[in-house]
N, C-alpha and C positions, 0 to 999 in steps of 0.2 A: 768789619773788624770783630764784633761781637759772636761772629760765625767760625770767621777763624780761629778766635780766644777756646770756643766751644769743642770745635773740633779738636785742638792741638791737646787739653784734657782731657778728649775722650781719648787720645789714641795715648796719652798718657799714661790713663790709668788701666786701658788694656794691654799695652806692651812695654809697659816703664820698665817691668821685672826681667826682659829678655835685655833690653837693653842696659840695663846696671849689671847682669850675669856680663853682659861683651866689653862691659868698661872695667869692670871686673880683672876678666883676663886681660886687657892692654894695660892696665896698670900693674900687676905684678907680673908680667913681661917687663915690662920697663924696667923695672926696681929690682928682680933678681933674675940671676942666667939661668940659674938652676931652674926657674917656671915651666919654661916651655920649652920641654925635653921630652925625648918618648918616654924613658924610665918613670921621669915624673909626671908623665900624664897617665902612664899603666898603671901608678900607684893611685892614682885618683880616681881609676875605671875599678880598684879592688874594691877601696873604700864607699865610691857609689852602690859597687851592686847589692849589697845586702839592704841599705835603705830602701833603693830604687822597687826593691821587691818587696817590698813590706807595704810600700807608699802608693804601686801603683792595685793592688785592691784595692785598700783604704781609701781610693780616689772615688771608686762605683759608689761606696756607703755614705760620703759625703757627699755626692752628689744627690741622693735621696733623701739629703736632710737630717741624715743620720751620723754615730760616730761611732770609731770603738776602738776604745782604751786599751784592749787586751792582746793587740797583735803583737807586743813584746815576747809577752809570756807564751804566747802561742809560737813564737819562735821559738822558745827556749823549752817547752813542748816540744816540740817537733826532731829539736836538737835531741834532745832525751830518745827519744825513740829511736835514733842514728844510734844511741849509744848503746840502748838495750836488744837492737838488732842487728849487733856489729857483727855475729855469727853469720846472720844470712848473707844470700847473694846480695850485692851493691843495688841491684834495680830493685832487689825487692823491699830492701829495706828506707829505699827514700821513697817508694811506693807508697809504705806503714805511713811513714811521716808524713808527705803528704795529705793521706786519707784522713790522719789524724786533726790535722789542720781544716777540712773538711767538716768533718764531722764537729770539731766544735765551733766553725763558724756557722755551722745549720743550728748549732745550740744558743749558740746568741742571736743568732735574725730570730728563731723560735720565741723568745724570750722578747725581743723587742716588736716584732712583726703582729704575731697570733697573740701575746698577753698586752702588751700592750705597753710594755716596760720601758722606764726615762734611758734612754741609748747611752747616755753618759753617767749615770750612776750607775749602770746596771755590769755594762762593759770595765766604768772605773772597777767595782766590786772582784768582777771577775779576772782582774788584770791580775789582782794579790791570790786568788784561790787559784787560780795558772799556774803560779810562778810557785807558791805554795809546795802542789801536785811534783812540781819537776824538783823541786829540793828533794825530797822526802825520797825519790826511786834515784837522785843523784849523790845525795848525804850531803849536799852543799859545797861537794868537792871537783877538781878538774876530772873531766873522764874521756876517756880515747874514745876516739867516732870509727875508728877499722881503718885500715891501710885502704881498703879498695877504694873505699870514699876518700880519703887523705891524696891519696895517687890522684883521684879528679881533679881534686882543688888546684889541686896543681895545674893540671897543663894548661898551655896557651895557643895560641892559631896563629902562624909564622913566628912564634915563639915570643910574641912581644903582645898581644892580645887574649886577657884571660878569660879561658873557659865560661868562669862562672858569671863574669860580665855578661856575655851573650848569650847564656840562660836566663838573665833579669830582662832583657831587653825585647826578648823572645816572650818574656810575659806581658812586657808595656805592650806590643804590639797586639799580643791576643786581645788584653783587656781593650785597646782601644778601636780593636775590631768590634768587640761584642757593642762598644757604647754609641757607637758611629754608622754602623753596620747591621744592626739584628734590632728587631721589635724590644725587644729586651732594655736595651739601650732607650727608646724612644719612649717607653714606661718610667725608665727611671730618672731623665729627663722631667718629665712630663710630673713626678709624683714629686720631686725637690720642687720644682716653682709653684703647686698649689697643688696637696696631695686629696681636699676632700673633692677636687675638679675633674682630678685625674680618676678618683673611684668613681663620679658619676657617670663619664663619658665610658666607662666598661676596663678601664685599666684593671689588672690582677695585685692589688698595690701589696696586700700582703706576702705572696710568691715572688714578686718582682724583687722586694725587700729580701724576703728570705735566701731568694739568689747571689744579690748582692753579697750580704755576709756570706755568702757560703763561698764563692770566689775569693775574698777575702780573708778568710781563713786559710785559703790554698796557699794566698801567695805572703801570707806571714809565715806561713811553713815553709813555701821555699825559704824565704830570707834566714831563718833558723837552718835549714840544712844545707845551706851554699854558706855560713859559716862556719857550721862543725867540719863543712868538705873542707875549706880554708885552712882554718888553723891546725884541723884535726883532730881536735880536741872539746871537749863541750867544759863553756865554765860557767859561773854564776852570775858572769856579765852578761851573758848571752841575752839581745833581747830588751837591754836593760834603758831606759828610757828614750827607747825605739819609737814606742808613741807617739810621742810628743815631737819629735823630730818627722817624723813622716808627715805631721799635721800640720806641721809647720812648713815642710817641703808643698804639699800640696795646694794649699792655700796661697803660698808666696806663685804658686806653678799657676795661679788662677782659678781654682775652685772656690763655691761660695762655702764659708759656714752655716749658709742659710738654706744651700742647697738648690739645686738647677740649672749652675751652670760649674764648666768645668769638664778638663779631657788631659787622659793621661798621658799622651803625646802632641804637642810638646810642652803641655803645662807641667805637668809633675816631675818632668825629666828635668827642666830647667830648673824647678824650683831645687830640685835633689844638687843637682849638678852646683849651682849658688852657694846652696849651704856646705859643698863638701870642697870647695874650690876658693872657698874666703878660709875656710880651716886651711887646706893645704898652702894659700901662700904665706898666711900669715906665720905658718909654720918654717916655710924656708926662709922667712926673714925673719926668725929669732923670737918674734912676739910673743910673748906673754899668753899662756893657755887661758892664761883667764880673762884675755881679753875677748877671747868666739864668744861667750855665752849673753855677754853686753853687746857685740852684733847683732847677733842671732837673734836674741829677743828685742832688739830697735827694726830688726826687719821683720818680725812674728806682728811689730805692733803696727809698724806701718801698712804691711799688707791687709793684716785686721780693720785697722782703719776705711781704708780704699773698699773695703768689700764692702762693708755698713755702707760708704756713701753708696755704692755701686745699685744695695739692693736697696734702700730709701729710693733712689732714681725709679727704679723695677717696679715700684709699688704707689709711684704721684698717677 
């Protein structure tokens, strides 16, 4: 009995979160028509993909033990750059953005990797000097992202699957090749459950890290430029406590805050998927907006909870 007790909590506390995501949907299936609709599940695949792409970098860094606060801003970076390169060609200017995201996730692993910088004050600091940066070339105002980008946003795949979903999805699947798939992965693995173990046995921990962020920064730059393709427009929300929401996707999706374990297919999808699927029903049943933020953070603290026991277990 005490075997079984054992086992039915362990598998608990490793798939509790897919199974309240599926109880989830049969509950607001039951209670409203309007749930489970194509229309209304396209609109939930709009709503994911901008998270989804923010959430599945931030997965590699947190996995490493690390965090970073500033992929809001680094989307709304990114956005910026849609907006000051709305002359060029379309490929070349989510190229900029891109690169841009790039370059300054090499500048925060830089910072956290090779100096040695607290990942959460350092990333917290640099979320406001980001965000800062993109007021100042925006003026604080709505700004147009160019037709050719605004036309992508748009289209869909049989007309009912959009575009820019399947750009997010197309990033889960890279990153969870690289963490599954390539030595890369097996370093950062390896450097989240005990990083001074992983520098002895010859890991590259500071490279490894710096890759980390540097993916990371990629894909908060997508999530910034598949919403300017979106709405078309770059505003002041863009980005805007994206953070926090990503970490809380991932962490619910099965990553430690402690770092070493955790994968962005199907943890982060699920966790994304959770958070954006208790918003959309509660939404077709009328409820109260202010009632997501009291979920949301009962399930940030639950899953919090579970991970502490998880890695106390990790560490008897």
């Amino acid at each position: 009995m005490r075997s079984y007790n054992f086992q039915a909590k362990k598998f608990g506390m490793e798939y509790g979160f897919y199974l309240l995501l599926l109880a989830v949907v049969i509950a607001f299936t039951l209670i409203s028509n309007s749930f489970l609709t194509v229309s209304n599940w396209a609109q939930i695949a709009i709503a994911s993909t901008f998270l989804l792409a923010a959430a599945a970098g931030l997965t590699l860094v947190l996995i490493n033990g690390e965090i970073d606060l500033s992929i809001g801003s680094i989307a709304y970076v990114a956005a910026t750059v849609v907006y000051l390169t709305a002359d060029l060609p379309v490929g070349l200017s989510i190229l900029l953005a891109l690169a841009t995201g790039l370059v300054i996730g090499l500048f925060n692993g830089w910072l956290v990797a090779y100096l040695g910088m607290n990942s959460l004050l350092t990333t917290l600091g640099l979320m406001i000097a980001y965000r800062g940066v993109a007021l100042v070339f925006t003026e604080g105002t709505v700004k147009q992202a160019g037709e050719g980008l605004a036309s992508l946003g748009q289209l869909k795949l049989l007309g009912v699957i959009p575009l820019i979903f399947l750009v997010a999805l197309g990033l889960v699947f890279i990153f969870q090749g690289l963490l599954r798939r390539t030595k890369l992965g097996t370093f950062w693995i390896a450097i989240g459950n005990n990083e001074d173990s992983a520098r002895k046995i010859g890991v590259p921990v500071r490279r490894a890290k710096l890759a980390a962020y540097a993916f990371c920064g990629i894909s908060a730059a997508a999530s910034g430029t598949l919403l300017a393709a979106y709405l078309g427009e770059i505003t002041t929300f863009t980005g805007r406590g994206m953070e926090f929401q990503a970490v809380a996707a991932v962490v619910i999706g099965g990553a430690s805050l402690f770092g070493g374990r955790g994968n962005v297919f199907p943890g982060t999808v699920a966790g994304v998927l959770l958070l954006i699927v208790i918003n959309n029903g509660l939404g077709t049943r009328g409820v109260s907006p202010f009632v997501y933020p009291f979920v949301i953070g009962a399930l940030i603290f639950l899953a919090i909870y579970l991970d502490s026991i998880k890695n106390r277990r990790r560490h008897l």
